[in-house]
TORGUNU-586580 format. One record per residue (C-alpha): residue number from 1; x, y, z; residue in one letter. Coordinates in nm, 3 decimals, always signed. Layout:
<rec num="NUM" px="X" py="Y" pz="Z" residuo="A"/>
...
This chain:
<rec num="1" px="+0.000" py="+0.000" pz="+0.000" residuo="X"/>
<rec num="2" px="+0.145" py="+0.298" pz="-0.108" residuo="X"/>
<rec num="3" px="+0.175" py="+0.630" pz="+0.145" residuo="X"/>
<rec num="4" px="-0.044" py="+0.831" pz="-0.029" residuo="X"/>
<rec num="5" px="-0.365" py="+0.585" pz="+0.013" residuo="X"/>
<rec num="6" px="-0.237" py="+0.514" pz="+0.415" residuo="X"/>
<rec num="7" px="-0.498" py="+0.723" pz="+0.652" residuo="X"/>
<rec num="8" px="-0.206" py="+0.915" pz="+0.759" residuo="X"/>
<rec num="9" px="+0.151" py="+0.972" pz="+0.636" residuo="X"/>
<rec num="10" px="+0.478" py="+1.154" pz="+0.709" residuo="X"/>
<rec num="11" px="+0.578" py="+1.397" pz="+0.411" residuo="X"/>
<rec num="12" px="+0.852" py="+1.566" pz="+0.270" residuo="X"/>
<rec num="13" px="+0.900" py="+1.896" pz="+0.419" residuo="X"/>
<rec num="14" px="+0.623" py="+2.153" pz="+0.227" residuo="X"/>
<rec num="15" px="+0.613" py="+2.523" pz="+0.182" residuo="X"/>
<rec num="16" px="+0.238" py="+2.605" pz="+0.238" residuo="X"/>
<rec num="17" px="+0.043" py="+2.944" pz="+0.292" residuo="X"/>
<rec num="18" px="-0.219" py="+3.038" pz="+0.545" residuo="X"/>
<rec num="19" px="-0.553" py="+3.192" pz="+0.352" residuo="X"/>
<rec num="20" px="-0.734" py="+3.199" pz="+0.650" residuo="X"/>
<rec num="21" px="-0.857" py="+3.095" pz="+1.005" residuo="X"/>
<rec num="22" px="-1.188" py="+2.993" pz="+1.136" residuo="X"/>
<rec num="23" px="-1.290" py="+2.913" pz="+1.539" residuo="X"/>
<rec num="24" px="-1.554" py="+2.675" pz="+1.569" residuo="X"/>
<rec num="25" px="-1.777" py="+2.629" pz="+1.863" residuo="X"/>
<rec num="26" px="-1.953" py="+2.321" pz="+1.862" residuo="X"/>
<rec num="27" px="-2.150" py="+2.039" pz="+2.107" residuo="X"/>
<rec num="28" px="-1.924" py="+1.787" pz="+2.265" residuo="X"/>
<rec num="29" px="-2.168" py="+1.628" pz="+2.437" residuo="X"/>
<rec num="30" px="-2.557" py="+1.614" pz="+2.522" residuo="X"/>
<rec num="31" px="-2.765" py="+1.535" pz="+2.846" residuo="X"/>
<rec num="32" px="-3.085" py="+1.396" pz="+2.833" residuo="X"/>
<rec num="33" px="-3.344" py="+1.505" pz="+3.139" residuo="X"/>
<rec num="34" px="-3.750" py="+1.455" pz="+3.129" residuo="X"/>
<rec num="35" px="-3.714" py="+1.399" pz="+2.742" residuo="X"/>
<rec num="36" px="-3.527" py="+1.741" pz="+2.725" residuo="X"/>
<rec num="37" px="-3.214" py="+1.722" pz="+2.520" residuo="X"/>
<rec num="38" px="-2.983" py="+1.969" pz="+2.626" residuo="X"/>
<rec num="39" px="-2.605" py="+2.061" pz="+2.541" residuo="X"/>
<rec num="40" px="-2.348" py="+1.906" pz="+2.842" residuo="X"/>
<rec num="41" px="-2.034" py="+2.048" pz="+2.729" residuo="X"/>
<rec num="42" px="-1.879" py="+2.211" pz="+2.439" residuo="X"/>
<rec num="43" px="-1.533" py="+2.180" pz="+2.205" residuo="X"/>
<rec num="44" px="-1.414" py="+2.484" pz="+2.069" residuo="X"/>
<rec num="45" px="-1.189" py="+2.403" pz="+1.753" residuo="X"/>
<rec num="46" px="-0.961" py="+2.661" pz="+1.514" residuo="X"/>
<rec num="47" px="-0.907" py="+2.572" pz="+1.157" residuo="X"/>
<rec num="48" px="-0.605" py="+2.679" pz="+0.962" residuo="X"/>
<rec num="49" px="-0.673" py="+2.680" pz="+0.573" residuo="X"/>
<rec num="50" px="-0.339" py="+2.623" pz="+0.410" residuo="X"/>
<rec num="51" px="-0.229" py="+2.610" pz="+0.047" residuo="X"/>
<rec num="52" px="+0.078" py="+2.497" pz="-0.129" residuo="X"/>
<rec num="53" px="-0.013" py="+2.665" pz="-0.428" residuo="X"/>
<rec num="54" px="-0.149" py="+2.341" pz="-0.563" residuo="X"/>
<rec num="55" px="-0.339" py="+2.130" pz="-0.309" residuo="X"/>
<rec num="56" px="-0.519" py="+2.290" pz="+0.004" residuo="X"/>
<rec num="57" px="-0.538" py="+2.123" pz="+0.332" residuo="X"/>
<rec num="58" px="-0.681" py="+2.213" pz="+0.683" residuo="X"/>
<rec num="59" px="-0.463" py="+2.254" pz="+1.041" residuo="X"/>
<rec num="60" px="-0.716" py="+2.160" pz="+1.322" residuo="X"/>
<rec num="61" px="-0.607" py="+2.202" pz="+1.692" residuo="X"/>
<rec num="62" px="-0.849" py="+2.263" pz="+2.009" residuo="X"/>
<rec num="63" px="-0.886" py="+2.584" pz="+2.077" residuo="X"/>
<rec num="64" px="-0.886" py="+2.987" pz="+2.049" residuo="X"/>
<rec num="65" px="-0.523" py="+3.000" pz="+1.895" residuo="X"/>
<rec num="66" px="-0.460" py="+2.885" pz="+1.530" residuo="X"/>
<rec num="67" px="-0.169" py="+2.698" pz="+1.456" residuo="X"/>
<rec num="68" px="-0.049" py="+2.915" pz="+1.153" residuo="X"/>
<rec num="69" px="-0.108" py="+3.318" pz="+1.116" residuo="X"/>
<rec num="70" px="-0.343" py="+3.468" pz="+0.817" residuo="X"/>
<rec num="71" px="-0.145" py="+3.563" pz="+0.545" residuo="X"/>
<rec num="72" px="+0.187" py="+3.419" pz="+0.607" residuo="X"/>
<rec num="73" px="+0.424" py="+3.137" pz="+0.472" residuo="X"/>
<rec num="74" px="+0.581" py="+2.829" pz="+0.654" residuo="X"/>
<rec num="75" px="+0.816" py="+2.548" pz="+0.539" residuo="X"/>
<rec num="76" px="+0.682" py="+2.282" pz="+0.796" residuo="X"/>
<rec num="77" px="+0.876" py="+1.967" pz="+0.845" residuo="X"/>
<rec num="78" px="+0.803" py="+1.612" pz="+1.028" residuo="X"/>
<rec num="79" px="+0.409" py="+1.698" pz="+1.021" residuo="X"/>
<rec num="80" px="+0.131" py="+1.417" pz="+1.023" residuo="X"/>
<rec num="81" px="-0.084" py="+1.464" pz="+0.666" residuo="X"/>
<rec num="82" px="-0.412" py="+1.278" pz="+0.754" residuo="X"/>
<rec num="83" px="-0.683" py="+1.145" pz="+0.431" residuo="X"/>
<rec num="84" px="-0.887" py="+1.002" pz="+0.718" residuo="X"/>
<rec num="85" px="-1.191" py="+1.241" pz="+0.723" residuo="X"/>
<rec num="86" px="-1.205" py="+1.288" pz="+0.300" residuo="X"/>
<rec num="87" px="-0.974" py="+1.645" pz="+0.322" residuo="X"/>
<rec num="88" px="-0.568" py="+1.646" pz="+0.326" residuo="X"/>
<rec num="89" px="-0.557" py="+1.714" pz="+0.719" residuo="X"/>
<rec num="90" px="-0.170" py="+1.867" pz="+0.888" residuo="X"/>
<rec num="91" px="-0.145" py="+1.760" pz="+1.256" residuo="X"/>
<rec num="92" px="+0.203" py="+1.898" pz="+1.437" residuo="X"/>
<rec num="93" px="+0.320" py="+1.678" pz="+1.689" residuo="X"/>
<rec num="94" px="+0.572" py="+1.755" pz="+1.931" residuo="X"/>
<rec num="95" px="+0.899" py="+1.661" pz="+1.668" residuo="X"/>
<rec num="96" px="+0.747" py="+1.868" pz="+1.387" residuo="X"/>
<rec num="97" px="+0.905" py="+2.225" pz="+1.291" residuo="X"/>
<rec num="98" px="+0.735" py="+2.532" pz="+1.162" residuo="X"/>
<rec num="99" px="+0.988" py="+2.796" pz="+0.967" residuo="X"/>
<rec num="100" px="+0.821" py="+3.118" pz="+0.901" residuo="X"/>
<rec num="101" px="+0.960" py="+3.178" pz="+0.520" residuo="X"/>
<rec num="102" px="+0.935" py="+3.387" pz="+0.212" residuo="X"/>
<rec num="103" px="+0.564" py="+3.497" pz="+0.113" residuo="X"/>
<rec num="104" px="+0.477" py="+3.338" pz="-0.213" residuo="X"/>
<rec num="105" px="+0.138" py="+3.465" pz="-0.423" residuo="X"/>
<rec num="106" px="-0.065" py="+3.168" pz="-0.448" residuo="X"/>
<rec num="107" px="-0.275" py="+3.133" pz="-0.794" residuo="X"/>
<rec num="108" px="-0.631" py="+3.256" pz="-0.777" residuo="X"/>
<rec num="109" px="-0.764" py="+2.888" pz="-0.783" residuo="X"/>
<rec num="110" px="-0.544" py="+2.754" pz="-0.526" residuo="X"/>
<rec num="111" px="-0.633" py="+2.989" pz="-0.280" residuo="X"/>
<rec num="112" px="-1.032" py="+2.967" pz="-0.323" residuo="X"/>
<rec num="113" px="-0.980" py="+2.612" pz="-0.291" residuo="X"/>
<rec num="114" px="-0.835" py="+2.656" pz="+0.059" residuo="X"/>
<rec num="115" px="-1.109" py="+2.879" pz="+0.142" residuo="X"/>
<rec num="116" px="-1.362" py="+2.641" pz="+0.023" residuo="X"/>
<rec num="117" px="-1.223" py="+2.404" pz="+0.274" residuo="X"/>
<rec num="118" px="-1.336" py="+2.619" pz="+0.538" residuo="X"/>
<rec num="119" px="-1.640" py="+2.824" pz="+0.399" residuo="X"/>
<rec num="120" px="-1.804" py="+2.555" pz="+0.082" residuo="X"/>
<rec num="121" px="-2.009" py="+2.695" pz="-0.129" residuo="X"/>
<rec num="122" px="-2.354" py="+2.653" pz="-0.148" residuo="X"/>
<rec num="123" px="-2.649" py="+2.674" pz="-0.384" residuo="X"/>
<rec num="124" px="-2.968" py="+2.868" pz="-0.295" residuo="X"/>
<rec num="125" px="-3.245" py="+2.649" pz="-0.458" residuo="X"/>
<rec num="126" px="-3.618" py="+2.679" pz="-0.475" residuo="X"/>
<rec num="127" px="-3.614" py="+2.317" pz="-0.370" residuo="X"/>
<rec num="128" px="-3.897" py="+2.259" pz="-0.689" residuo="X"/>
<rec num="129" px="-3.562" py="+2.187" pz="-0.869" residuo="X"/>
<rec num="130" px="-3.607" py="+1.840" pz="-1.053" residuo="X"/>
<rec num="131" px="-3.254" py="+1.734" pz="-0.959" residuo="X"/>
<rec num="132" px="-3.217" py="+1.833" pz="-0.637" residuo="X"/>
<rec num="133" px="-3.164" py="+1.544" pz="-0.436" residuo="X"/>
<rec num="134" px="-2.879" py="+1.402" pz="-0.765" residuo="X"/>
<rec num="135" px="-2.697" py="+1.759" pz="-0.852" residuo="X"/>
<rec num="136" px="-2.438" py="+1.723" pz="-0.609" residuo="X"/>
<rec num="137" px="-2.279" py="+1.960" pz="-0.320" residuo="X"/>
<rec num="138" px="-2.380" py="+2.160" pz="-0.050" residuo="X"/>
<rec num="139" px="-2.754" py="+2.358" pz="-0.117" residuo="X"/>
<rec num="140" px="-2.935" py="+2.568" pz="+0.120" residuo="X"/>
<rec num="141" px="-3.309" py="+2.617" pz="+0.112" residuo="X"/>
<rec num="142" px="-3.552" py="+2.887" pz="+0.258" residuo="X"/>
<rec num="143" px="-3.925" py="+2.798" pz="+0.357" residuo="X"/>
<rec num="144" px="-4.175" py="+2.764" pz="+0.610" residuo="X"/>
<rec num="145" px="-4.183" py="+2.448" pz="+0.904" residuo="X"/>
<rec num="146" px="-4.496" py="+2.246" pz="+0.811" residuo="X"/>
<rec num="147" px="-4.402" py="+1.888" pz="+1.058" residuo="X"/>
<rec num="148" px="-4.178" py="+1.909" pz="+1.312" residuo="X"/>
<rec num="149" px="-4.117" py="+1.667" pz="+1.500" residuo="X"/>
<rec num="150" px="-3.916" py="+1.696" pz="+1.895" residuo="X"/>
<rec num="151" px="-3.528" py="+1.640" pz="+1.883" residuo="X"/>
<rec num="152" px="-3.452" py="+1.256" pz="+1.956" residuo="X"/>
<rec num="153" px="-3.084" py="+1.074" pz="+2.022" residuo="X"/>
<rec num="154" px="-2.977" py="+0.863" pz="+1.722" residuo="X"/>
<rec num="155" px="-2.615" py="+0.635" pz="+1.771" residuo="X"/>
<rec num="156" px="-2.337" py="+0.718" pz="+1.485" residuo="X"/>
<rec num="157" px="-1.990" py="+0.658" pz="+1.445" residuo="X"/>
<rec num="158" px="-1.860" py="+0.907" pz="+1.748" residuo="X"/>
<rec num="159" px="-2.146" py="+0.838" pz="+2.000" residuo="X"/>
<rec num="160" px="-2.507" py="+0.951" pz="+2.035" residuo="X"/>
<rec num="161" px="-2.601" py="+1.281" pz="+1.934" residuo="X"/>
<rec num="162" px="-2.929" py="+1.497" pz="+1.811" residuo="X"/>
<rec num="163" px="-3.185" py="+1.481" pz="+1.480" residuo="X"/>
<rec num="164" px="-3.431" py="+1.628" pz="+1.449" residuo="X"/>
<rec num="165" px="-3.668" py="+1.564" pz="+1.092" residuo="X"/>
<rec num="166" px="-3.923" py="+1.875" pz="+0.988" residuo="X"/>
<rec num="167" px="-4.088" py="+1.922" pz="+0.633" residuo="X"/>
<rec num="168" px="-4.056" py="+2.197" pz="+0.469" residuo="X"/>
<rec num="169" px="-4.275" py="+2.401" pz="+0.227" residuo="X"/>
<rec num="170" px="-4.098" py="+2.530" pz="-0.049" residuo="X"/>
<rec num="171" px="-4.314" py="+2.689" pz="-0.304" residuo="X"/>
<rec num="172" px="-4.534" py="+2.415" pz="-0.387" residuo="X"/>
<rec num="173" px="-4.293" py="+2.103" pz="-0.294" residuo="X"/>
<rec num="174" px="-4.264" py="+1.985" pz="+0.029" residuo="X"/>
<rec num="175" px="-3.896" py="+1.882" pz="+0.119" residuo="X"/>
<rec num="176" px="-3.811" py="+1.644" pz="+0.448" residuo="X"/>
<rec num="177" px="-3.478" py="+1.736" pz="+0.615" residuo="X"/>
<rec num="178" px="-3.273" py="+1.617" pz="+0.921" residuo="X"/>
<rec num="179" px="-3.095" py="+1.847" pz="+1.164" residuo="X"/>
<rec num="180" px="-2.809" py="+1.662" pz="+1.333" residuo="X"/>
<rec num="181" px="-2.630" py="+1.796" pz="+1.648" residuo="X"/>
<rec num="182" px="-2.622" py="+2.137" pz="+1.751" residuo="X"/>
<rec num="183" px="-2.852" py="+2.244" pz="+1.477" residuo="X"/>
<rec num="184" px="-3.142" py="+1.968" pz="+1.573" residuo="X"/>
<rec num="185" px="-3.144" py="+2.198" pz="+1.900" residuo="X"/>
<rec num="186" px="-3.229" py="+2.532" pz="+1.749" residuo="X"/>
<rec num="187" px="-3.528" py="+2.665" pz="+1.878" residuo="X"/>
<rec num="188" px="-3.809" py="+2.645" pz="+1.586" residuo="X"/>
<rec num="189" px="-4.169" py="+2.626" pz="+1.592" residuo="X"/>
<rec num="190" px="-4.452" py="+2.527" pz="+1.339" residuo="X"/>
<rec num="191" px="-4.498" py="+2.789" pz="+1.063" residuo="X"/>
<rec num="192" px="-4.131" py="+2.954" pz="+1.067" residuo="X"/>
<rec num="193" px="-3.979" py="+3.050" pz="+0.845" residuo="X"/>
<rec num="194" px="-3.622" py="+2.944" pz="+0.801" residuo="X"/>
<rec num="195" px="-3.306" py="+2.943" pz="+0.596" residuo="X"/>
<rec num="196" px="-3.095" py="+2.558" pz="+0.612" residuo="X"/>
<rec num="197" px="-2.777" py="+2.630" pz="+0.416" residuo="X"/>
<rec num="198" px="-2.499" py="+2.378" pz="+0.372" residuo="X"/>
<rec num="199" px="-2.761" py="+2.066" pz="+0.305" residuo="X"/>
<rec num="200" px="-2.588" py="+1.732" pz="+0.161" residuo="X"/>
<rec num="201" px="-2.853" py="+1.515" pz="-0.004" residuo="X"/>
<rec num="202" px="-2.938" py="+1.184" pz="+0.082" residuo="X"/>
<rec num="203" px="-3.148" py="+0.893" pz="-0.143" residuo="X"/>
<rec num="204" px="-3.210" py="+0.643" pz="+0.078" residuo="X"/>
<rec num="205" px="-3.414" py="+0.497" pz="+0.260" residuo="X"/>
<rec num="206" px="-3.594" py="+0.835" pz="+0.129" residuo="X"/>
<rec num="207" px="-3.536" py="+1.116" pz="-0.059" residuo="X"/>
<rec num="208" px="-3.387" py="+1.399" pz="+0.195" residuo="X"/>
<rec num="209" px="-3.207" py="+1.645" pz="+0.304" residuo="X"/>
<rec num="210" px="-2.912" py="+1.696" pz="+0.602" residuo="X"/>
<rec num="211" px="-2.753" py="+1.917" pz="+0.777" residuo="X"/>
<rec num="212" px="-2.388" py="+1.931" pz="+0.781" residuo="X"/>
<rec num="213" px="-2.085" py="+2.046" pz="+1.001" residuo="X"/>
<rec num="214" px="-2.132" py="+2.356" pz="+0.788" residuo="X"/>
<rec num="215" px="-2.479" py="+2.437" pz="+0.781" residuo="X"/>
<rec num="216" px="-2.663" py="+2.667" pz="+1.006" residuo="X"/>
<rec num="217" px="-2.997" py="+2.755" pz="+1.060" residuo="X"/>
<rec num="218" px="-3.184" py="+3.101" pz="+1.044" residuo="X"/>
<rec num="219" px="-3.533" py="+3.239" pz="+1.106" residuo="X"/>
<rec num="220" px="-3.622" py="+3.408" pz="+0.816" residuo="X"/>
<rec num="221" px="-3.931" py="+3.706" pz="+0.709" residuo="X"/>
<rec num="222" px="-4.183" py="+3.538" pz="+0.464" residuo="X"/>
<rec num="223" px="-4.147" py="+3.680" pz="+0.177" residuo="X"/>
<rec num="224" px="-4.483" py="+3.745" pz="-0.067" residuo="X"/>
<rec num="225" px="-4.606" py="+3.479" pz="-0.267" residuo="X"/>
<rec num="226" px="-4.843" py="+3.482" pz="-0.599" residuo="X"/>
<rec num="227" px="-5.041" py="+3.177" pz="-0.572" residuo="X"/>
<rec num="228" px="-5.387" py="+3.116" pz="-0.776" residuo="X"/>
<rec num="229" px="-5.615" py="+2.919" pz="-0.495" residuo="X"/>
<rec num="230" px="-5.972" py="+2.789" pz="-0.449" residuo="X"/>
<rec num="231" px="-6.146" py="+2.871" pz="-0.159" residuo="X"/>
<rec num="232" px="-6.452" py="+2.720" pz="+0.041" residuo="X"/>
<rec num="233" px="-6.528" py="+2.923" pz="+0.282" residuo="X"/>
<rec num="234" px="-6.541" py="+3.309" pz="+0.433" residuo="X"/>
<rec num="235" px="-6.541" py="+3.472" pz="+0.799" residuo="X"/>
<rec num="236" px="-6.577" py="+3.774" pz="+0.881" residuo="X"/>
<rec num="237" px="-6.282" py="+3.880" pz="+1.116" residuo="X"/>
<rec num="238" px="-6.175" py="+4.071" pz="+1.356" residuo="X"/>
<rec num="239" px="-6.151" py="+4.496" pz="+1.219" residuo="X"/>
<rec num="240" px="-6.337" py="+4.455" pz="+0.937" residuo="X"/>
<rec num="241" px="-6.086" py="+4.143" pz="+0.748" residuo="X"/>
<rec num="242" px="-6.213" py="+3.866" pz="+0.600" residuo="X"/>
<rec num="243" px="-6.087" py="+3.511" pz="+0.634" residuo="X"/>
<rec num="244" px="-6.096" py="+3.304" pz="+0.372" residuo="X"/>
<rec num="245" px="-6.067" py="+2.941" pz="+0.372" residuo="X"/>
<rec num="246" px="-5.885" py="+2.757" pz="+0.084" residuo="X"/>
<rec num="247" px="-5.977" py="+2.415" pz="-0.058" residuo="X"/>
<rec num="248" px="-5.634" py="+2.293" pz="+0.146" residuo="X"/>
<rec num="249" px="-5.845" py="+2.409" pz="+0.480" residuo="X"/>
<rec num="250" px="-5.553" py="+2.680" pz="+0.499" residuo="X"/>
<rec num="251" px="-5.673" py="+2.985" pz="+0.629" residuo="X"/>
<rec num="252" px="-5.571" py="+3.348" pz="+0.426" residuo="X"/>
<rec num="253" px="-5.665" py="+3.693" pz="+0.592" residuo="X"/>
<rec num="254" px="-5.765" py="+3.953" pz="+0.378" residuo="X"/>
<rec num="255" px="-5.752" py="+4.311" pz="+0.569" residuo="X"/>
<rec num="256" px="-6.025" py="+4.573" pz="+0.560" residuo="X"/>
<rec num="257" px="-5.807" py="+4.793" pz="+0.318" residuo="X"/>
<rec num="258" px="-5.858" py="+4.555" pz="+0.045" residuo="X"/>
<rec num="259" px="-6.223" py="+4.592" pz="+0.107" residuo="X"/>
<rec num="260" px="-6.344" py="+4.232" pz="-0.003" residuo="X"/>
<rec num="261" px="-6.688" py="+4.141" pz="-0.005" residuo="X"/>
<rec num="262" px="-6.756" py="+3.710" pz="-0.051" residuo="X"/>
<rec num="263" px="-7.067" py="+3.579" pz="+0.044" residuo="X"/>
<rec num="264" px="-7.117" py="+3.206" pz="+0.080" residuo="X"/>
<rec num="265" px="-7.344" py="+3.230" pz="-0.231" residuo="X"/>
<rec num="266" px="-7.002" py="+3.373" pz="-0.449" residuo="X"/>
<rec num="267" px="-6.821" py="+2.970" pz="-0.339" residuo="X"/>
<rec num="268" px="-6.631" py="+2.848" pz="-0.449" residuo="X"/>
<rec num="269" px="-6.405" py="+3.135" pz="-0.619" residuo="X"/>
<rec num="270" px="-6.052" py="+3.123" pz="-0.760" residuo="X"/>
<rec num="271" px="-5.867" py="+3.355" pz="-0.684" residuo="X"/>
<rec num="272" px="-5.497" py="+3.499" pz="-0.791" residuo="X"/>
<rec num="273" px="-5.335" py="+3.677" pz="-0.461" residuo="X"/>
<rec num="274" px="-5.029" py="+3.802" pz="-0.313" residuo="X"/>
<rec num="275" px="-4.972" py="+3.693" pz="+0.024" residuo="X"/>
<rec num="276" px="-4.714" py="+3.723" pz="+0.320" residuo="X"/>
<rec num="277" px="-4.731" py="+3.475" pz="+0.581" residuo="X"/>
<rec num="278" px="-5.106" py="+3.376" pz="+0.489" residuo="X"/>
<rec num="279" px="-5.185" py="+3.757" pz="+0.502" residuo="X"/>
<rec num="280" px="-5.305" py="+3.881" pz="+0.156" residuo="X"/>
<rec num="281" px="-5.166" py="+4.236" pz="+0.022" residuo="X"/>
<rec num="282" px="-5.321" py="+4.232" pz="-0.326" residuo="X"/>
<rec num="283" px="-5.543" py="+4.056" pz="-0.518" residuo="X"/>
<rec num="284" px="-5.503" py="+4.040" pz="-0.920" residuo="X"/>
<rec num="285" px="-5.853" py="+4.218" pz="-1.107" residuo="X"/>
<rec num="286" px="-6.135" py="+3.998" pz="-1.137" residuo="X"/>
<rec num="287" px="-6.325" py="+3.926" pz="-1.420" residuo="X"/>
<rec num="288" px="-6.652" py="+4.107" pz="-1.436" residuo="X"/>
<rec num="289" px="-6.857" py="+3.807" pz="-1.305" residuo="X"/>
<rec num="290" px="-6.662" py="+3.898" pz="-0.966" residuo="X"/>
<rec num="291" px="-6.739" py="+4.273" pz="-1.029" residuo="X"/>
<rec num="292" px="-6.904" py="+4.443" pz="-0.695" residuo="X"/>
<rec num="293" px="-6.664" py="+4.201" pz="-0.482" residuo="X"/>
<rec num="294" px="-6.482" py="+4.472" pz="-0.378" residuo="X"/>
<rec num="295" px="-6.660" py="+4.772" pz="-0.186" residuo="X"/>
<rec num="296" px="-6.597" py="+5.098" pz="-0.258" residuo="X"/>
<rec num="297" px="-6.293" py="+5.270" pz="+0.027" residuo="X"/>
């Protein structure tokens, strides 16, 4: 077995670059009390991203205090080069050396590469996208909670540790994802809306979605949807709105500004509307069978 394919190896000595840093707080551990899963202790972590003008690698040690400065050049000898965790990983170990040397400008490729390592990029989809559990990479989706289920304990390679599955609307698709670890514990609530970035796809045993090492979640501000709906059913509200009630039994609140007038006799209607969170701000012109629907303001 050649050196290169071993899970770790001792190099020649290698000129590299530092593009950047990144500190990472993240769960070590979890406590379970009265079906309450809570964080027990965290591991704080500092990430060197390093280039040799060719390949990138990443310099992990525990911690606040990166092992390489931002900007500058080493020669590093006797170092550990680790192709355990699917990235070229440098561990230092008490015989290895680090010379500061020489700057060198790095090609424009090889240092977004290193970057990459520590920031991926990731793809802001609809989620209606026909390949988007087979296109490959990290994606990141935006839409609103629709299941939810409570955080659970799930065994994996380094132990137990949080997931927690929700389905989420996206336009007119609903997508299932699992949040693992720290972000299965985010505080969320039926009918948020959220942003998941850094998502990995997964086919089996079902078509999903996970979050990642990367990822993180974020509560989000609907933003206004054109949708063309059938409703069933009208209430008057409170302050003059009207509630209307769409084939789906989802409920859509048109205020007294609009001025709508339904009666029971006018169901069912179709209707084209803009709406924010379920809250209708405009309504496309109606044909002239729907003409006296809307009051005079």
């Amino acid at each position: 077995m050649s050196a290169a394919s071993l899970p770790y190896s001792r190099p020649a000595p290698t000129r590299i670059t530092c593009v950047d840093n990144w500190t990472n707080r993240r769960a070590k551990s979890y406590e379970v009390s009265k079906n309450e899963i809570k964080i027990a202790s965290y591991k704080t972590t500092t990430i060197s991203a390093l280039s040799d003008g060719v390949r990138a690698f990443i310099a992990p040690v525990d911690g606040e205090i990166a092992l390489f400065e931002t900007g500058r050049a080493y020669i590093i000898k006797n170092y550990t080069l680790s192709h355990k965790f699917g990235r070229e990983c440098i561990f230092l170990n008490p015989n290895s050396k680090k010379f500061q040397a020489a700057s060198f400008e790095l090609p424009e490729e090889a240092e977004r590469s290193a970057k990459y390592l520590l920031n991926p990029p990731t793809a802001l989809l609809s989620g209606e996208e026909q390949d988007l559990f087979t296109r490959g990479g990290f994606i990141s989706l935006k839409g609103e909670i629709e299941k939810l289920q409570v955080p659970r304990m799930t065994r994996v390679g380094d132990g137990e540790v949080p997931i927690r599955d929700l389905s989420l609307r996206c336009g007119q698709v609903v997508v299932e994802v699992s949040l693992w670890r720290d972000e299965a514990l985010v505080e969320l609530s039926l009918g948020d809306h959220i942003e998941i970035s850094c998502l990995r796809a997964s086919l089996k045993p079902s078509p999903k979605l996970n979050s990642s090492s990367y990822s993180a979640v974020e509560k989000t501000v609907a933003e206004p949807v054109e949708v063309e709906l059938t409703f069933i059913g009208v209430l008057e509200g409170d302050g003059g709105a009207t509630i209307l009630l769409s084939d789906a039994y989802e409920e859509y609140t048109v205020p007294a500004a609009l001025a709508l007038d339904i009666a029971a006799d006018d169901l069912p209607i179709k209707l084209t509307l803009t709406h924010q969170n379920k809250t209708v701000q405009s309504i496309e012109p109606l044909g002239e069978m729907f003409e006296g629907m809307f009051e005079e303001v």
